[in-house]
FIZA-277137 format. One line per 4 residues: number of its first residue (from 1); their letters; for each residue x negated, y, z of C-alpha. Coordinates in steps of 0.5 Angstrom, whole numbers, plus 2048, in hexadecimal, padded with zeros to 3 digits. Last residue first. Layout:
<sites>
NUM) a) X:Y:Z | ...
</sites>
This chain:
<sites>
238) xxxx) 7DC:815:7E4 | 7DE:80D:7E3 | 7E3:80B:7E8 | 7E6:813:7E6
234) xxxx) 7E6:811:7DF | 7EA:80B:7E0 | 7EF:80E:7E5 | 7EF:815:7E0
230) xxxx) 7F1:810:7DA | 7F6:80B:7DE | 7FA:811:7E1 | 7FB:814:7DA
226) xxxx) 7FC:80D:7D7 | 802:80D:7DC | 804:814:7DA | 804:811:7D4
222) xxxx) 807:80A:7D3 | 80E:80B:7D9 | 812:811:7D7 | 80F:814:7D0
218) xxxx) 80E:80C:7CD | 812:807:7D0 | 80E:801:7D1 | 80E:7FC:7CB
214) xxxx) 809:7F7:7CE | 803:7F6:7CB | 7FF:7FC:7CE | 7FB:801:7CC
210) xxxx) 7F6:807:7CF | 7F0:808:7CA | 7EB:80D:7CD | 7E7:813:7C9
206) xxxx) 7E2:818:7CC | 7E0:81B:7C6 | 7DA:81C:7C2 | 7D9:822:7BE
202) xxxx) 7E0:825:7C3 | 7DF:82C:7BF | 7E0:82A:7B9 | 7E6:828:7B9
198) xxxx) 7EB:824:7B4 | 7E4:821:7B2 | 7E2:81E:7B8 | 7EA:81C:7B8
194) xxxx) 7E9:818:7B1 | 7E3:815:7B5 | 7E7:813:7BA | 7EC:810:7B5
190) xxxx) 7E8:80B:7B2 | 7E5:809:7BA | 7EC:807:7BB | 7EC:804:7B5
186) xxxx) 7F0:807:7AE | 7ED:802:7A9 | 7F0:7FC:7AA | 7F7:7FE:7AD
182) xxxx) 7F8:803:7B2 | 7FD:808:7B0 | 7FB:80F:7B3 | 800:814:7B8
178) xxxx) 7FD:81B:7B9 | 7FB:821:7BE | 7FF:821:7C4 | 7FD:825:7CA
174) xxxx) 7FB:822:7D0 | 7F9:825:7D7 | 7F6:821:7DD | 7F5:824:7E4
170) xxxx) 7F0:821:7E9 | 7F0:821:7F0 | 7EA:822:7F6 | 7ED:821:7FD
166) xxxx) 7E9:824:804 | 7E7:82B:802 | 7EB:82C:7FC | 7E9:82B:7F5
162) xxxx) 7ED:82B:7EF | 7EA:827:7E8 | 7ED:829:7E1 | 7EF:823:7DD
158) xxxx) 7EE:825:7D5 | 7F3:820:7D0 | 7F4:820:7C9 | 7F9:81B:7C7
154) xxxx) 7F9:816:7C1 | 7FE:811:7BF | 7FD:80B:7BD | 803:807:7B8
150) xxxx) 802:801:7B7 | 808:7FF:7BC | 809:7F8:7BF | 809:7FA:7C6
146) xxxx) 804:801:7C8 | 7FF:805:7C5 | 7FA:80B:7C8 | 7F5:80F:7C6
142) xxxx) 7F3:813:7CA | 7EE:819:7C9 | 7E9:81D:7CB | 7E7:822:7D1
138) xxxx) 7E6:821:7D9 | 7DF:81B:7D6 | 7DB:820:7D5 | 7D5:81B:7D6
134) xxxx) 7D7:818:7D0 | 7D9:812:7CE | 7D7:80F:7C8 | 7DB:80A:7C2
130) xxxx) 7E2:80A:7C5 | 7E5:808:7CD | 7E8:803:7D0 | 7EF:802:7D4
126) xxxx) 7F5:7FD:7D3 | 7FB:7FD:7D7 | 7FE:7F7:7DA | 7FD:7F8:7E1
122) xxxx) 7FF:7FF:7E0 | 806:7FC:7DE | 806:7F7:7E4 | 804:7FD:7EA
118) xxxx) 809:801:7E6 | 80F:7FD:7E6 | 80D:7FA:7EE | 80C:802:7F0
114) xxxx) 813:804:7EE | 816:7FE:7F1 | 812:800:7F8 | 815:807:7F7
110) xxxx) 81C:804:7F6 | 81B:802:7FD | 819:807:7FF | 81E:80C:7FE
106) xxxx) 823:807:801 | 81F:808:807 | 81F:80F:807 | 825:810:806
102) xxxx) 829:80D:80B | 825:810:811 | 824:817:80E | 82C:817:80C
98) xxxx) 82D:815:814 | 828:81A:817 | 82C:81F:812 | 832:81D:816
94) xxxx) 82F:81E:81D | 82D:825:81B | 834:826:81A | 837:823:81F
90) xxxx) 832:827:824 | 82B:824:825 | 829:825:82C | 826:82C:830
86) xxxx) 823:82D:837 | 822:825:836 | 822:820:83C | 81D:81E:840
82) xxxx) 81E:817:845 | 819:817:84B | 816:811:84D | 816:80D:854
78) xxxx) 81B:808:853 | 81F:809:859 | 81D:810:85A | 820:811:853
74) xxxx) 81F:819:852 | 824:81E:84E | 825:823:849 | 81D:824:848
70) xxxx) 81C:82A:842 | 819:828:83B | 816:82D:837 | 816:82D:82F
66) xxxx) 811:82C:82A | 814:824:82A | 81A:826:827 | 816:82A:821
62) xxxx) 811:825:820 | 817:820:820 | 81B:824:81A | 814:825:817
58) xxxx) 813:81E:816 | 81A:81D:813 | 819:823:80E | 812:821:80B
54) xxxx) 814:81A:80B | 81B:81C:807 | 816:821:802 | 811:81A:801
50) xxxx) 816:816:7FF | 81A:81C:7FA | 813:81D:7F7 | 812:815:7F6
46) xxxx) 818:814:7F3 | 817:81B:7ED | 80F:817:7ED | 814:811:7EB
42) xxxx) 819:813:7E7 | 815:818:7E2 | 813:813:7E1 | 814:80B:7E2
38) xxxx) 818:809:7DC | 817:802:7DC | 81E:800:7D9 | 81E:7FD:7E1
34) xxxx) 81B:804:7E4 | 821:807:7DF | 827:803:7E3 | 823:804:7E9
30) xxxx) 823:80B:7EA | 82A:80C:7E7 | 82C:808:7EE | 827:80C:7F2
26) xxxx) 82B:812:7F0 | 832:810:7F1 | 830:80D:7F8 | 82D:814:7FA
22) xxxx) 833:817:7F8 | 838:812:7FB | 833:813:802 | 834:81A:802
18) xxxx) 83B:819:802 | 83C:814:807 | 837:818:80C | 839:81F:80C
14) xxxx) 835:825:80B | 83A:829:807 | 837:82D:801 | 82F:82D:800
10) xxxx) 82B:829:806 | 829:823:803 | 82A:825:7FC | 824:82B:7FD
6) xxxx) 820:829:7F7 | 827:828:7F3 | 827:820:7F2 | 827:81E:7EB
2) xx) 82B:819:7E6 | 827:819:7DF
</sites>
């Protein structure tokens, strides 16, 4: 994957072709794997670099609007007094705002093409669960299937909930645990009993099934998707 540096905006020269080079190369590999639907790492890794050049430019301008101004002349024909900054942008500080005004744009306008990918594949994603639900339902399994596989693979997920005095989040943690074939006998519920089994300490766990028909690339797009999928559908459902 083509990266850009946490600090790629300011590292090295600060000059607004080059940084624009580096940023275009960036979104362009972005977008080649956005169209084979490869959305992560490529779309939070987006996301942080947009929210780190918003957070840049609102700091710039609480900056400069924290200064004080003095009066430099007085118009008596229009009865308004003309201010001037005690401290303007230099050449420097100038190009950096010419990179920021370039580059968030650009940024999202891949994110705009990121969020339609995604909005369409979640669209297409199958959610329900096996037998029972327990009330505990932070830990289980998913069961997850996609395209024209027959295969189901099999993770454990347990999701852990922070709080603060405004916000509430949730957290999820997979492990992997084993792939089936499914076929006449081995049906979802066939293999949540085979996992009863295989763990005794979850007597009737929280099982979800998450599948698709499309062929979605499995580790950079399927999973993290059914890992948001899952904890959307629990937390719509706690």
């Amino acid at each position: 994957m083509t990266t850009l540096n946490k600090n790629w905006i300011t590292e090295n020269h600060i000059d607004f072709e080059y940084k624009k080079y580096v940023l275009l190369a960036y979104l362009q590999k972005v977008s080649e794997n956005f169209t084979d639907h490869r959305l992560y790492p490529y779309l939070s890794d987006l996301v942080g670099h947009y929210r780190s050049l918003k957070a840049l430019r609102e700091g710039k301008h609480n900056l400069f609007s924290q200064f004080p101004e003095t009066m430099v002349r007085t118009d008596m024909e229009k009865f308004h007094v003309i201010y001037e900054k005690l401290i303007q942008d230099d050449g420097l500080m100038q190009e950096l705002e010419n990179i920021l005004e370039f580059s968030i744009p650009q940024m999202e306008i891949y994110l705009n093409e990121g969020k339609k990918i995604y909005d369409f594949l979640e669209d297409k994603l199958k959610i329900f669960p096996v037998g029972l639900i327990p009330l505990n339902k932070e830990e289980g399994y998913m069961l997850l299937r996609t395209g024209n596989s027959t295969d189901t693979l099999v993770y454990n997920y347990a999701i852990t909930i922070f709080e603060n005095p405004t916000e509430k989040y949730r957290a999820i943690h997979v492990s992997y645990i084993a792939s089936y074939e499914k076929s006449i006998c081995v049906t979802y519920e066939a293999i949540k009993s085979d996992l009863i089994q295989y763990n005794k300490s979850l007597p009737n766990p929280a099982t979800y099934v998450i599948e698709s028909d499309l062929d979605i690339p499995f580790d950079e797009t399927f999973l993290p998707m059914a890992k948001r999928s899952l904890v959307k559908w629990i937390a719509g459902t706690a």
